[in-house]
C-alpha positions in Angstrom: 0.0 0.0 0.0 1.7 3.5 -0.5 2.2 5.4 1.6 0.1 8.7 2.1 1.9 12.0 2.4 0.2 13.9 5.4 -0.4 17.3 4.2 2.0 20.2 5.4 0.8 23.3 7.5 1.8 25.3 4.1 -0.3 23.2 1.9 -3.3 23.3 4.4 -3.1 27.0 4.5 -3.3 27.4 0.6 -6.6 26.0 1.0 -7.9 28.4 4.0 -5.3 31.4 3.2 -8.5 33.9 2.5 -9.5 33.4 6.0 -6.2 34.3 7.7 -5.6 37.2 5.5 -9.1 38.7 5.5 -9.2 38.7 9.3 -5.6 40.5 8.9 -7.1 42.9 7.0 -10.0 43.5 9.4 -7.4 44.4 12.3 -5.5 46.9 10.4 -9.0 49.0 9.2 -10.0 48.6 12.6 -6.3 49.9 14.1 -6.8 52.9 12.1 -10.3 53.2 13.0 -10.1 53.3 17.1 -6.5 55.4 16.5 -9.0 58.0 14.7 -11.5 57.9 17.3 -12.7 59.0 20.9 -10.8 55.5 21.7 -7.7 56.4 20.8 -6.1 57.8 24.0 -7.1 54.8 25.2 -5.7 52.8 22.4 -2.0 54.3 22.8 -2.2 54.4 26.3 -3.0 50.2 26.6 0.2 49.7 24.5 2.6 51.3 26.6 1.1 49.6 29.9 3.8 47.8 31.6 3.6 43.9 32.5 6.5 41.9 34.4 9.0 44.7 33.1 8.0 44.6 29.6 5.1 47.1 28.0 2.1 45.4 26.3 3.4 46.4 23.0 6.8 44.6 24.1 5.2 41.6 24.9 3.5 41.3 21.4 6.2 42.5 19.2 8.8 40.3 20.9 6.8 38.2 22.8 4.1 36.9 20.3 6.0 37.4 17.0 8.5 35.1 18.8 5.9 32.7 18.0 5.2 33.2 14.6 9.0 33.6 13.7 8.8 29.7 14.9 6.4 28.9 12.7 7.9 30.7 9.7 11.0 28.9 10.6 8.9 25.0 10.9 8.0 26.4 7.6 10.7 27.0 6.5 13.0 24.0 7.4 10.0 21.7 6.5 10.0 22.7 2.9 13.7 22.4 2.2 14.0 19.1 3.8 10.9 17.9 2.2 8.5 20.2 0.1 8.5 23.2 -2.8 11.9 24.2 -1.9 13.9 20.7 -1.2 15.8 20.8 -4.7 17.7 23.1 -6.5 15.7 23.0 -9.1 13.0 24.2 -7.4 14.6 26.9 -5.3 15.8 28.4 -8.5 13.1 30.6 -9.7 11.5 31.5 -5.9 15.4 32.3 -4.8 16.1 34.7 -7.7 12.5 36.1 -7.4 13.0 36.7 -3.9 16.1 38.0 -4.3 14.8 40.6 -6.7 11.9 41.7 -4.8 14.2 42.3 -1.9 17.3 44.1 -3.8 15.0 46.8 -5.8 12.5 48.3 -3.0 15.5 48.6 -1.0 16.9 50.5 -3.6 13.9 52.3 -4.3 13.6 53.5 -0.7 17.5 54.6 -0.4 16.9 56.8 -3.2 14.1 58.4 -2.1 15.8 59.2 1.2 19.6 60.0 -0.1 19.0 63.6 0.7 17.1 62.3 5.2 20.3 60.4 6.3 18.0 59.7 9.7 15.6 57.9 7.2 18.0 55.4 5.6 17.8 53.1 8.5 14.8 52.2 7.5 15.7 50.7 4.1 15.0 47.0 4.7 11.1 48.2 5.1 9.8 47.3 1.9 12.3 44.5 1.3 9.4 42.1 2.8 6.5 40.3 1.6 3.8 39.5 3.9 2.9 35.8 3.1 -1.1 35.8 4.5 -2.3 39.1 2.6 -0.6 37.8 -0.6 -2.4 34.4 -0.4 -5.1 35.9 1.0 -5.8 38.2 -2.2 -5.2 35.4 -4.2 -7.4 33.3 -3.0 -10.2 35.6 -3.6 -9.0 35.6 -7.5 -10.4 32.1 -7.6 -9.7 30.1 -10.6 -8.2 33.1 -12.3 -5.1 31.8 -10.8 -3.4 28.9 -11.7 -2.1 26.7 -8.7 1.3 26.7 -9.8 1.6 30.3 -9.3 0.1 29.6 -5.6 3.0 27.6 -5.0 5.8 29.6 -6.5 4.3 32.4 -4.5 4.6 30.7 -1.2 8.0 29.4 -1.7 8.9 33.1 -2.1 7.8 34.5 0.6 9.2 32.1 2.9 12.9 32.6 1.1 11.6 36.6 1.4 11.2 35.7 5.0 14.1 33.7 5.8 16.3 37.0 4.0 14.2 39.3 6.4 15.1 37.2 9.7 19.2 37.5 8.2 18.5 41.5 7.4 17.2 41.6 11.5 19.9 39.4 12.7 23.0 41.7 10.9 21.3 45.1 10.6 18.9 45.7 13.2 21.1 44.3 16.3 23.2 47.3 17.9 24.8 45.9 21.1 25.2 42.8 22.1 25.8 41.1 26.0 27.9 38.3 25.8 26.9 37.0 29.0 23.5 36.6 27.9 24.8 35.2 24.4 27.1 33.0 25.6 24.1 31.4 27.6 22.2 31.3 24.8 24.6 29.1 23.2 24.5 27.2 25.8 20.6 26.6 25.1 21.1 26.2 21.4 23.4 23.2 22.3 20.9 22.0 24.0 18.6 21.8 21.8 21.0 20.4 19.4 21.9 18.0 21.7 18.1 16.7 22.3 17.8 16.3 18.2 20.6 14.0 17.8 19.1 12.1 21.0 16.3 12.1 18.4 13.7 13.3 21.5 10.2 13.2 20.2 8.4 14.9 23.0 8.1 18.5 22.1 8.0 19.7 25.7 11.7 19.7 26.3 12.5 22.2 23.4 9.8 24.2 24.0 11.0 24.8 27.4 14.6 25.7 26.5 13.1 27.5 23.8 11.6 29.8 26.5 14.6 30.4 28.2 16.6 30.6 25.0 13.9 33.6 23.9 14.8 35.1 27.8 18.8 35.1 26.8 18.5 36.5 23.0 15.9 39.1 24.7 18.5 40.3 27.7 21.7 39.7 24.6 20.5 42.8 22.8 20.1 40.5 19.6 16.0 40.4 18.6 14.5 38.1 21.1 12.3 37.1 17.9 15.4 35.3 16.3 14.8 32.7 19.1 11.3 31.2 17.1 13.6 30.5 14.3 16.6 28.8 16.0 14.4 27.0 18.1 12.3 25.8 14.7 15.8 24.4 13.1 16.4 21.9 16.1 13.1 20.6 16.1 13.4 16.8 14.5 11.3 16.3 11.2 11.3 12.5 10.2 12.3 11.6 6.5 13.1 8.4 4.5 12.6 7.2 1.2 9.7 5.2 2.6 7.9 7.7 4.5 8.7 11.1 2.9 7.1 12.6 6.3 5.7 11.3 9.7 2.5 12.6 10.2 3.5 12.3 13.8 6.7 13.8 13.8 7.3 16.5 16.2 7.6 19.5 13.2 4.7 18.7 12.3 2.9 18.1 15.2 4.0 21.6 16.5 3.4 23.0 13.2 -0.2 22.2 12.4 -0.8 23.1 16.2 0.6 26.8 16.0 -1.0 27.3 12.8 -4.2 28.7 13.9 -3.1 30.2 16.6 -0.6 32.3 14.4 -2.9 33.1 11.3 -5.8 33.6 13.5 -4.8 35.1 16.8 -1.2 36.3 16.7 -0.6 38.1 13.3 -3.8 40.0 14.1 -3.4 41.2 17.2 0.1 42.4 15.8 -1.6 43.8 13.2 -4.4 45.6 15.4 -1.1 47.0 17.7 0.8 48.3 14.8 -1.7 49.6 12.5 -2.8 52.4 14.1 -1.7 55.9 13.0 -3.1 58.9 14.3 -3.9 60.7 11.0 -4.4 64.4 12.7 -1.5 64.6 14.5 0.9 63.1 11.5 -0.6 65.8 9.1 -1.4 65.9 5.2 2.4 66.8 4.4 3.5 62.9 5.7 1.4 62.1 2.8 5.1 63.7 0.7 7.2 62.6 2.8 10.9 61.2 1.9 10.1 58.0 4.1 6.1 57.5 3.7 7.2 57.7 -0.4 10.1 55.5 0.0 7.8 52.4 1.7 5.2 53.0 -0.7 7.1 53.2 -4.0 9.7 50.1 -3.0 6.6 47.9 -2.1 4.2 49.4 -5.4 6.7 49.7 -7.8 10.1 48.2 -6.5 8.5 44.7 -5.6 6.8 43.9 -9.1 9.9 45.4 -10.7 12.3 43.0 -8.9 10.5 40.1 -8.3 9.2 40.3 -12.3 12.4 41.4 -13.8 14.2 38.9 -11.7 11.8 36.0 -12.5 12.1 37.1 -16.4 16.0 36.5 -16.0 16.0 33.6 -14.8 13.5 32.3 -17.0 15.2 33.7 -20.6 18.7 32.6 -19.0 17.3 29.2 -19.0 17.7 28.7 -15.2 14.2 28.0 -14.4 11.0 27.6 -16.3 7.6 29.5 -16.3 5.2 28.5 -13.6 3.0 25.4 -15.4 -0.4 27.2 -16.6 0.8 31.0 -16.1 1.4 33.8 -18.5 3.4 36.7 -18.3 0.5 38.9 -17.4 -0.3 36.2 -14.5 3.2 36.1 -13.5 3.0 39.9 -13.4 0.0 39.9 -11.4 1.8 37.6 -8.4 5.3 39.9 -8.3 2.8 42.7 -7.7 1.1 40.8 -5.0 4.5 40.2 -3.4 4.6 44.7 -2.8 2.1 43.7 0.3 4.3 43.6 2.8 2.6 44.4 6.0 3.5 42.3 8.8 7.3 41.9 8.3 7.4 45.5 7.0 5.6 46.9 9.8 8.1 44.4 12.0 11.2 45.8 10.8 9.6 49.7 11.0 9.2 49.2 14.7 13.4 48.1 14.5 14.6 50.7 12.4 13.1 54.2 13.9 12.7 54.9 17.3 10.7 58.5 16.6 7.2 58.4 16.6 7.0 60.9 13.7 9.3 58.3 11.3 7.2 55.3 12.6 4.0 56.5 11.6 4.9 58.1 8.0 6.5 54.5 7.3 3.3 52.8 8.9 1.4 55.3 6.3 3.6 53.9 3.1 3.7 50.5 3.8 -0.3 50.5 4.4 -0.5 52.7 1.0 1.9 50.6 -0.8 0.4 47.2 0.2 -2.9 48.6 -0.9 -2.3 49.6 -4.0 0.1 46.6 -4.5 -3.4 44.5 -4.1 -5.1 46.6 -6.2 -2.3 46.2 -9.3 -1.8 42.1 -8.4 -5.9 42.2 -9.0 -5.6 43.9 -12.3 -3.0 42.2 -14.1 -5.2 39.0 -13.4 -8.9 40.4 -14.4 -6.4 41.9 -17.7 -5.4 38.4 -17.9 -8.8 36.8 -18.1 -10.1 39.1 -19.8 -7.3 38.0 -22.7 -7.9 34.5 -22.2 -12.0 35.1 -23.0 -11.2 36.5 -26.4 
């Protein structure tokens, strides 16, 4: 009898990705919303309250996010050892596609802000692609999208991603304790050590992992980092006979923090880092070196990356056209790929500590993701409506 492949937390969430990304959308209308409203001292005033040392916005922009930085990293590790990314082949097209739509917004945004020096630290900003809006747009296309194009979408982001954690962990990390990283090496040998005892039980990781997240969090290197490290020592099972235990701990831990993530987590980030207070930024942020810099390197920077990129590769002979997709459709995704809100709104909250920057960057990468939707929808209606004819 063969032997059924369990389906992966990725695959499962290309078939509920609207859900996820819809209610995504919901908290950032409604951040803007209550930040515009009666509500909104009250809004502000809830994110700076302090609990055990740490303010609430702490806890969920280090605290939660640690989370789904594990899950991007089960994610991650899962597909290379055993999904859309585990050959070279495969990686070839999302990799240079990824590499694109990271290399040109960042570009796009430096030039903008060559004449703000204060703004450049903010370059990385539209350099990310935010996984559950993409999907979550494309899924509402419906069969105007071809599935290949679903998975080479995916398998982007999640290289997009894994170049964002690498852009946090060399960029965005000013001082570091070596007291508190030298223990934390100590917990990553740990957790090494329990893999190559091949430990099943997911408990004992989970527990170092907390204490591992305590270290990188007192080390001065982004306690969020942790999710990630802690996702490359958990054990995955893999054999020519059984290409994946449906009982093996990465995917047991993955398919369990999946909802909690799409449906819970990246929300309540979104709902805590959403919010701008349009009055007091003004009409003039609107012009603004770094609210134009996040919006044009997601509108215009990702498409033109990720697309010219993708063409490259493609005429060079490298890779080959997603199965089913034309150039309009292909077109359609790279502009998908300029919504970047969660990572982007992540690595805002790194780069600029004034309130003023934060927010005019908050504006662009809303503006920039939005019309980015907008454009991905087009060049797919254009596309079907070429098809029809």
């Amino acid at each position: 009898m063969p032997t059924v492949r369990p389906l992966s937390a990725l695959r499962a969430f290309l078939r509920s990705e609207s859900a996820g990304g819809l209610l995504l959308m919901g908290a950032a209308a409604l951040a803007l919303a209550v930040a515009n409203s009666p509500l909104a001292d009250g809004y502000f005033h809830a994110l700076h309250v302090k609990l055990a040392g740490l303010s609430l916005a702490h806890w969920i922009n280090d605290g939660l996010m640690a989370v789904f930085f594990l899950l991007v990293g089960l994610e991650i590790k899962r597909e290379m050892v055993d999904g859309e990314l585990s050959s070279w082949s495969r990686r070839v097209l999302p990799g240079v596609a990824a590499l694109g739509g990271m290399l040109v917004p960042a570009l796009v945004y430096v030039a903008v802000n060559l004449s703000q020096p204060a703004n450049l630290r903010g370059w990385a900003i539209p350099a990310a692609t935010d996984i559950a809006f993409a999907l979550g747009v494309l899924s509402l296309l419906g069969s105007r999208v071809p599935g290949s194009l679903k998975v080479f979408l995916a398998a982007l982001a999640i290289i997009d991603d894994l170049g964002a954690i690498l852009i946090i962990a060399v960029f965005y990390t000013d001082s570091v304790a070596l007291w508190a990283l030298g223990g934390a090496a100590v917990a990553v040998a740990v957790l090494v050590a329990l893999n190559r005892l091949k430990v099943a039980s997911l408990w004992p990781y989970l527990l170092v992992g907390i204490v591992l997240w305590v270290l990188f969090l007192k080390s001065g290197v982004h306690a969020t980092l942790s999710g990630v490290i802690l996702a490359m020592t958990i054990p995955i099972t893999k054999s020519p006979a059984r290409p994946d235990d449906e009982h093996s701990p990465l995917h047991r831990l993955e398919h369990g923090l999946n909802p909690w993530v799409a449906y819970l987590i990246v929300p309540v980030f979104g709902f805590a880092n959403a919010g701008v207070a349009l009055g007091q930024v003004g009409v003039a942020a609107l012009a603004a070196p770094a609210t134009l810099g996040a919006t044009l390197g997601l509108f215009l920077g990702k498409p033109l990356g990720v697309g010219l990129f993708s063409l490259a590769a493609i005429k060079l002979g490298w890779a080959q056209r997603p199965n089913g997709a034309s150039w309009t459709q292909l077109f359609g995704v790279s502009a998908l790929c300029g919504i970047g809100f969660t990572m982007s709104l992540f690595i805002n909250n790194l780069a600029f500590d004034a309130v003023l920057l934060q927010d005019e960057t908050k504006i662009g990468v809303l503006a920039g993701s939005l019309l980015s939707a907008l454009l991905g929808w087009l060049a797919f209606s254009l596309a079907k409506a070429k098809s029809t004819r």
